[in-house]
C-alpha positions in Angstrom: 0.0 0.0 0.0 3.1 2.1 0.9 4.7 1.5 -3.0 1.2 2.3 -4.7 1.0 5.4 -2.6 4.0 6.9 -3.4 3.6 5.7 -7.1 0.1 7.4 -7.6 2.1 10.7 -6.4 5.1 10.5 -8.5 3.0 9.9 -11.8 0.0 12.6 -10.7 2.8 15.1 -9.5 5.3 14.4 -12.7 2.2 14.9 -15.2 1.1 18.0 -13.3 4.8 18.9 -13.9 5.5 18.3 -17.4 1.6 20.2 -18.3 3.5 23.0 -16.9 7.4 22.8 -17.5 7.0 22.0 -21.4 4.9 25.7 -22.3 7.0 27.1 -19.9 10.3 26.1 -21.7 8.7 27.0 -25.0 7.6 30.3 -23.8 11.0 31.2 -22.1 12.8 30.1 -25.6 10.4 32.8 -27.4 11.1 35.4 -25.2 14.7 35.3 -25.0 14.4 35.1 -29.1 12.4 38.1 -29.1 14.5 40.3 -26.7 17.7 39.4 -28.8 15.5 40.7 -32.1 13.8 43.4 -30.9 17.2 44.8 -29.5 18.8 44.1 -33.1 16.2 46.0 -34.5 16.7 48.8 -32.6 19.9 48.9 -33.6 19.9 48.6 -36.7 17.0 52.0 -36.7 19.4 53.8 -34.6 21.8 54.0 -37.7 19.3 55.2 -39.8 19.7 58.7 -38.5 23.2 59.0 -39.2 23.0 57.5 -42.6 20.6 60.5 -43.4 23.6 62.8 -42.1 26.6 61.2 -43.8 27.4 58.1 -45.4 31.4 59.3 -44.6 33.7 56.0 -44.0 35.1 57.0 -40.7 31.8 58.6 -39.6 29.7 55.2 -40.2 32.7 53.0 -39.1 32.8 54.8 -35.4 28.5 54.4 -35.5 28.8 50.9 -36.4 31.5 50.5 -33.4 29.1 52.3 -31.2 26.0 50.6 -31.5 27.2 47.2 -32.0 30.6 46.0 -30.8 30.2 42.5 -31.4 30.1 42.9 -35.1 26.6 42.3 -35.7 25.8 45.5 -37.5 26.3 46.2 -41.0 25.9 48.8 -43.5 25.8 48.2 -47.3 26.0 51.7 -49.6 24.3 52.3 -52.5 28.3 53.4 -53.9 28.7 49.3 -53.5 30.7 50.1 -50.4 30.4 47.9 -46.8 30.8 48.4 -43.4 31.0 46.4 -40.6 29.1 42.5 -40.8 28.3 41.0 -43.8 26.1 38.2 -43.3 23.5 38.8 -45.9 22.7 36.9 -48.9 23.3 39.1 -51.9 19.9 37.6 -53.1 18.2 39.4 -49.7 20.3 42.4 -49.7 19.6 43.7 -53.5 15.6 42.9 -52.8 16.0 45.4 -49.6 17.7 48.1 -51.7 15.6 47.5 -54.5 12.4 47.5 -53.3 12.6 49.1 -50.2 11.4 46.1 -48.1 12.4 45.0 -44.4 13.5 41.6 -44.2 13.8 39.4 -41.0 14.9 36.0 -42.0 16.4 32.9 -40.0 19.6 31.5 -41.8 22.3 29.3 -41.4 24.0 30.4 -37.9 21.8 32.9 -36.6 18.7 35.4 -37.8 19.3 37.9 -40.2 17.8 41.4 -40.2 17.7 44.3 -43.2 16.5 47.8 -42.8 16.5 49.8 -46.1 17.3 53.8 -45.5 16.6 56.0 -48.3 19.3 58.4 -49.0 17.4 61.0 -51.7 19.3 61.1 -55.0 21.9 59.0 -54.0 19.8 55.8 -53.9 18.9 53.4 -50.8 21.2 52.0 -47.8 20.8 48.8 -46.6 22.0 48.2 -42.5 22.1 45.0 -41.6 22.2 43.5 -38.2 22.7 39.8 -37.8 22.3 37.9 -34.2 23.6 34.4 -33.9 22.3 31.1 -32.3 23.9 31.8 -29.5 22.8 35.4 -28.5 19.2 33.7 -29.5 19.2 31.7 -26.6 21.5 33.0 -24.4 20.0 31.9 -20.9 17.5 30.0 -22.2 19.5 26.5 -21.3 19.8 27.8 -17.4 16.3 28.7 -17.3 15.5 25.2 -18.3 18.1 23.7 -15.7 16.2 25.5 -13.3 12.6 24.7 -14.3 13.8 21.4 -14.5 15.7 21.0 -10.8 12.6 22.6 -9.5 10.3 20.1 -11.0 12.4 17.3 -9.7 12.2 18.8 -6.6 8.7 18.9 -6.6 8.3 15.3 -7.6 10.8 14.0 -5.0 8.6 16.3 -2.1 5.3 14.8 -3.6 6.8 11.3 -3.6 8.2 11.8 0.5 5.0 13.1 1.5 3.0 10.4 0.2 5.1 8.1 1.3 5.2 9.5 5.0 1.3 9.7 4.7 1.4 5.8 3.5 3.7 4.4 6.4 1.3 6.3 9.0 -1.5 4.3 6.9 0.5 1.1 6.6 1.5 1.6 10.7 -1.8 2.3 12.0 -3.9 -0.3 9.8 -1.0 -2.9 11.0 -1.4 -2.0 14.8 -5.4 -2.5 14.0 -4.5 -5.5 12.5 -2.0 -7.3 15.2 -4.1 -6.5 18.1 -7.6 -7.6 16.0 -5.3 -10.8 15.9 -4.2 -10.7 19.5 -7.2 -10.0 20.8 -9.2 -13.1 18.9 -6.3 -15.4 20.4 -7.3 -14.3 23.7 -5.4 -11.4 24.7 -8.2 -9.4 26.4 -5.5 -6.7 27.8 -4.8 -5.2 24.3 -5.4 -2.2 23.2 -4.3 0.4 20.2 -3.2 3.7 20.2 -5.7 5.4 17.8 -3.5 6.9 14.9 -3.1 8.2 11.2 -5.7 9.4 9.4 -9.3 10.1 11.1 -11.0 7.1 9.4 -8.6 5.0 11.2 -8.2 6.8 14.4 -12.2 6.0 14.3 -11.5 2.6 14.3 -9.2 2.6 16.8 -11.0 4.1 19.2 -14.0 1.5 18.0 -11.9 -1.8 18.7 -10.7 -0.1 22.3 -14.3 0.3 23.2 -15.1 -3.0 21.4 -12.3 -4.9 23.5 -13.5 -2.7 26.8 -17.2 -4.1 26.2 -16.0 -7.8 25.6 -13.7 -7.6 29.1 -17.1 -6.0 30.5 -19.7 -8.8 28.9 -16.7 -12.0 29.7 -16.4 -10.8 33.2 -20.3 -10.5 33.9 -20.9 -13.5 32.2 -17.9 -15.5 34.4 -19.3 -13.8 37.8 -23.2 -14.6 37.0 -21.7 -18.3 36.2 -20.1 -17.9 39.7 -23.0 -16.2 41.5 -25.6 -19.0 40.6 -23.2 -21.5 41.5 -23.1 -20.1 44.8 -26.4 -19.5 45.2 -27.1 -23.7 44.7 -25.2 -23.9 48.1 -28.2 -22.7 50.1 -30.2 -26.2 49.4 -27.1 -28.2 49.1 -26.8 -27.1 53.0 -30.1 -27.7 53.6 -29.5 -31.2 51.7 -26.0 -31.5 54.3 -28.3 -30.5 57.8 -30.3 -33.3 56.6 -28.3 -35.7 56.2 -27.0 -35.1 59.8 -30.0 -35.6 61.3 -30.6 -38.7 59.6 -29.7 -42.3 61.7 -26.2 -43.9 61.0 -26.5 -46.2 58.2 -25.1 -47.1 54.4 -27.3 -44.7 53.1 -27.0 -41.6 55.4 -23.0 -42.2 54.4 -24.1 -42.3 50.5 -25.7 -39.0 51.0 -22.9 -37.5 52.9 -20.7 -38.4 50.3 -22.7 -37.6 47.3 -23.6 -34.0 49.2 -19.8 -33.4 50.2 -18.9 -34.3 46.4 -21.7 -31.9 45.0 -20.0 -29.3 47.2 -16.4 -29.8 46.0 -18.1 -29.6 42.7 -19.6 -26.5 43.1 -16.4 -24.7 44.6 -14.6 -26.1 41.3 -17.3 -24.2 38.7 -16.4 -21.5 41.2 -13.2 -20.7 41.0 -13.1 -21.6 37.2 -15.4 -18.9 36.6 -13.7 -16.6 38.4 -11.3 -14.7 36.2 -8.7 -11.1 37.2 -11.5 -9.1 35.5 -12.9 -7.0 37.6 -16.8 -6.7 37.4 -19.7 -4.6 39.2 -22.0 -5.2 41.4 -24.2 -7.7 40.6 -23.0 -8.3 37.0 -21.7 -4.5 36.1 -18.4 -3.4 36.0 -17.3 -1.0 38.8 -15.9 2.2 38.8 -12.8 3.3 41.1 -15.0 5.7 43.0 -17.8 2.9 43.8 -15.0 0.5 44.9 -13.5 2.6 46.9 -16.7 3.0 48.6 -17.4 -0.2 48.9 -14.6 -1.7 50.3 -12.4 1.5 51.8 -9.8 1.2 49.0 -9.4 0.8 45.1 -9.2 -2.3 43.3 -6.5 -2.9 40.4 -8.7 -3.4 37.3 -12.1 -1.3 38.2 -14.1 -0.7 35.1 -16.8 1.5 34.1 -19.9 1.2 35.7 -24.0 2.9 34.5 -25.2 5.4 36.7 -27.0 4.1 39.6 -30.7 4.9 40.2 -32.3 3.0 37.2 -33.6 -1.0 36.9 -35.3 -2.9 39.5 -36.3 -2.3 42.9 -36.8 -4.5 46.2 -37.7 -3.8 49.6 -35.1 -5.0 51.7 -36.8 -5.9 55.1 -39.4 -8.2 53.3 -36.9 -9.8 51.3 -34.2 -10.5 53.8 -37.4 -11.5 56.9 -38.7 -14.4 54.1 -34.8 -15.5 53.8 -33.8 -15.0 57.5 -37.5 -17.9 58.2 -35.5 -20.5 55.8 -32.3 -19.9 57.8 -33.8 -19.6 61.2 -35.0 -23.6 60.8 -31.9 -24.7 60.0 -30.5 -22.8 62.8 -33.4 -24.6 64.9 -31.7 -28.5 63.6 -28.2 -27.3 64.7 -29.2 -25.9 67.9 -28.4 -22.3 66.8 -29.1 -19.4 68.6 -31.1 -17.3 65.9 -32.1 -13.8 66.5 -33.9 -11.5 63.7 -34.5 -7.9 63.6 -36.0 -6.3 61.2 -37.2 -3.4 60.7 -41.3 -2.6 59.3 -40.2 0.8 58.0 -40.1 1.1 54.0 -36.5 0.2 53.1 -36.3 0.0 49.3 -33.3 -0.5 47.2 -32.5 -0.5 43.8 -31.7 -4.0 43.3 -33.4 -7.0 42.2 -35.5 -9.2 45.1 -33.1 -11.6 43.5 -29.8 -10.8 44.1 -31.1 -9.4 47.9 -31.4 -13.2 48.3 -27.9 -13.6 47.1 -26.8 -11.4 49.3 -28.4 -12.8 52.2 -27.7 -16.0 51.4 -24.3 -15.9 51.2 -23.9 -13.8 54.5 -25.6 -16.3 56.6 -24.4 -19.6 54.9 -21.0 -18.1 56.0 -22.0 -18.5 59.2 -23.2 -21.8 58.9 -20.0 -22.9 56.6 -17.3 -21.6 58.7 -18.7 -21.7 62.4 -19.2 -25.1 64.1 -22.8 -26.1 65.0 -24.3 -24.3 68.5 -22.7 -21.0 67.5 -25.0 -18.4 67.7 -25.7 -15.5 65.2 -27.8 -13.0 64.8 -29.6 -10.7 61.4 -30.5 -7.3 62.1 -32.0 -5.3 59.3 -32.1 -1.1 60.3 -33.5 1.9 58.2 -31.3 5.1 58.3 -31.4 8.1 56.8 -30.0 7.3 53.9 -29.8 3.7 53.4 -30.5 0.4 55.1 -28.4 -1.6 57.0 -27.9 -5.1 57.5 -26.1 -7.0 60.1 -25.0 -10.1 59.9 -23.1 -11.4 63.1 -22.3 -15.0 64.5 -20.7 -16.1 68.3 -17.5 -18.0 66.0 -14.0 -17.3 65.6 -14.1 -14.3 63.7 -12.1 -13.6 60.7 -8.6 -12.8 61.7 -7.9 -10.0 59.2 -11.3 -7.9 58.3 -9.4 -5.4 56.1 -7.5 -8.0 53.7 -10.5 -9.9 53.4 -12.1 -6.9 52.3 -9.9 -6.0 49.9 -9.7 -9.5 48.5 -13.0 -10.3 48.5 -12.1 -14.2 49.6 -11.8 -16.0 52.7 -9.8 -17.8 53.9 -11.3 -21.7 53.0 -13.9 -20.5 50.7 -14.3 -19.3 47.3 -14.4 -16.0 48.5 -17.7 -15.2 46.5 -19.9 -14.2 49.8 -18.2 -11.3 50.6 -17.9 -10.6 46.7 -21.7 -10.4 46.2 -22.3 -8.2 49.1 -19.3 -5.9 48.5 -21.0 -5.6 44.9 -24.3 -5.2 45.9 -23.2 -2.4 48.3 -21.4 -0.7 45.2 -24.9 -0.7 43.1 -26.6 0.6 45.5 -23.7 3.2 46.7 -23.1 1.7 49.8 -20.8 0.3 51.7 -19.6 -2.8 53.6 -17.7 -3.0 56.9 -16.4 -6.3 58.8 -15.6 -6.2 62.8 -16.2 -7.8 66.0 -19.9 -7.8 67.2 -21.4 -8.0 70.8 -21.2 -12.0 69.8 -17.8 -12.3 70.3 -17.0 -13.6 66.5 -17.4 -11.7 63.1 -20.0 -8.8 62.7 -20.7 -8.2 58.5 -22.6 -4.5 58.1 -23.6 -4.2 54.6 -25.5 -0.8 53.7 -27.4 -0.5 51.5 -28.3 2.8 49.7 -31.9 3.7 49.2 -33.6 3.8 46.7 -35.2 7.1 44.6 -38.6 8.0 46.8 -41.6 6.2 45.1 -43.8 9.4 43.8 -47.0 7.8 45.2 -45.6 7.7 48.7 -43.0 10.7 48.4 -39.8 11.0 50.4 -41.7 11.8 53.6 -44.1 9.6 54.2 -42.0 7.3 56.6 -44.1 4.7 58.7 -43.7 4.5 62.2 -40.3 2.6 63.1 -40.8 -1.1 64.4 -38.3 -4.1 64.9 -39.4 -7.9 65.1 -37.5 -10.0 68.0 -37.6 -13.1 67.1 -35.3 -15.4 69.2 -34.8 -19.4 67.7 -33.2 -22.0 69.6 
């Protein structure tokens, strides 16, 4: 593409210059033909004067000198005398005396010139003034030279230009071109540095965002893999609970085993979905600022997140009290202290009543995953001013380093997707999550949740009267 490009502009540019070099040479020849004639004519009518005067030798030889030192000028006398050059076919020169006539004529060597000057009785003078080739075209050769260096010049600039224009072509379209390549082999981290001309500069910028929205879609689709994975460990510890309470036997060990496989299964999909991208909260990518928020502190690879405020909307306390029942009976078979508080004020939140069970979910099977049975816990869900809260707390161990399993979003034994789906449902909703010691004595989990825009039928003042549900299982 290169070689065409700079071939195009070497033919267009040298056509463009021969349309104009070749009249311009022929004009240039003319001109410096006519100066040389129209100053041999002059001379030759400046003798005319002193012919009329005197046709004296010494008086016409010191003219001739005068006007003409190269020896160009001639005059013929009627008397058969001659002065000075004599160039001039005796053919030419008795038609000039004899009829009077000027006579400009090209011949061998140079051009020829005859001025007739009538002398009254004594007959008619002929001067003669020849110029040769040379004073013809003197400069004319130089001129071309110049016309000609200037043309070559022109071509050779035409030619670099285009060919600097083509490489930035050639460079950008093969930038586009390796990292099309790299990115369908799997390279989701490349990128191009839009370049060259705008067309392709549009493209580049077109296959960043392109690759951008593929990271974006792979990431979402690998963490809503994950997050339903997950979410298939809520029965499967119902399904384990079960089996404990069943008597020894072949087929309570069957179960156990075919439950405790299922489970390793389930962490595999897992952590196979699981990739370095870093997605949003509850399947959208998130933005430094909401991460930050989130967990206290940015995470590398944070991505671009859609204005919160907009899709689906849950009320919290409903959600989380129809959740909190299911876990509250399993606390009941493994003699766990249960208590639930939740609030009857309005608490809606701009997320699905599906990923509030997620969220929940995940929180309390933590508890039941990582604390032996008997441990008590506790679920309180609060209304604020600005958001809701809910507290997740147990009487176990606790977790050892709150902040680093913030910012990894794992713990330690696990997949590490609980605290992922609440640290991303806290970013959707632009709130926050916090891990510390409760009143329990183990790990307290406050995830809050921001509230949602006030619904126009009820308006953003019409709170009901604030009311918690004690409700103690043992």
């Amino acid at each position: 593409m290169r070689r065409s490009l700079a071939g195009v502009a070497l033919a267009v540019t040298s056509m463009v210059a021969l349309a104009f070099l070749i009249p311009l040479g022929v004009l240039v020849a003319d001109q410096a033909r006519k100066q040389s004639t129209t100053a041999a004519e002059q001379r030759a009518a400046a003798l005319a004067p002193v012919l009329a005067l005197t046709t004296g030798t010494a008086d016409l030889q010191q003219a001739v000198s005068g006007l003409d030192p190269g020896e160009g000028l001639g005059v013929h006398l009627p008397d058969g005398r001659h002065l000075g050059a004599g160039h001039a076919p005796a053919e030419l020169l008795r038609r000039a005396m004899d009829e009077g006539e000027s006579i400009a004529r090209d011949v061998p060597g140079g051009w020829l010139y005859l001025q007739p000057v009538v002398l009254g009785q004594d007959g008619t003078a002929v001067v003669e003034e020849f110029v040769p080739d040379a004073d013809l075209t003197r400069g004319v050769s130089a001129s071309w030279a110049v016309m000609s260096l200037l043309a070559v010049g022109l071509i050779a600039g035409s030619v670099l230009v285009a060919d600097r224009l083509g490489a930035q072509v050639v460079r950008s379209s093969r930038t586009l071109s390796r990292a099309s390549h790299a990115l369908g082999a799997g390279d989701l981290e490349i990128r191009v540095e839009p370049g060259g001309p705008r067309e392709l500069r549009d493209a580049g910028q077109a296959f960043n965002a392109m690759a951008d929205r593929m990271v974006d879609l792979l990431a979402t689709e690998r963490e809503l893999v994950a997050d339903l994975s997950h979410r298939l460990r809520t029965p499967l510890t119902a399904l384990h609970l079960a089996a404990d309470r069943m008597a020894p036997g072949p087929d309570t060990r069957r179960i156990s085993t075919a439950v405790a496989q299922l489970e390793e299964e389930l962490n595999s999909i897992i952590a196979a979905a699981r990739t370095p991208l870093a997605t949003g909260p509850m399947g959208r990518a998130l933005t430094a600022a909401e991460d930050t928020r989130a967990t206290g502190g940015p995470r590398p690879g944070a991505g671009r997140a859609s204005a919160a405020g907009t899709g689906p909307r849950a009320e919290a306390a409903e959600v989380i009290r129809h959740r909190a029942g299911f876990w509250a009976t399993l606390a009941g078979h493994q003699d766990r202290a249960c208590r639930l508080e939740i609030t009857t004020e309005p608490t809606p939140v701009q997320l699905p009543a599906d990923d509030l069970t997620a969220v929940i979910d995940s929180l309390v099977g933590n508890v039941f995953r990582h604390t032996p049975a008997g441990t008590s816990l506790a679920v309180r869900v609060e209304r604020t001013a600005q958001s809701v809260e809910l507290t997740v707390e147990d009487a176990g161990p606790g977790i050892d380093d709150p902040d680093g399993a913030l910012a990894r979003g794992a713990s330690t034994g696990s997949t590490g997707l609980g605290l992922d789906i609440a640290r991303r449902a806290a970013s959707a909703t632009a709130g926050s999550l916090r891990i510390d010691r409760g009143p329990l004595g183990g790990a307290r989990i406050t995830l809050s949740l921001g509230l949602a825009a006030a619904d126009p039928a009820t308006g953003p003042g019409r709170r009901t009267r604030r009311h918690s549900r004690h409700s103690p299982h043992r």
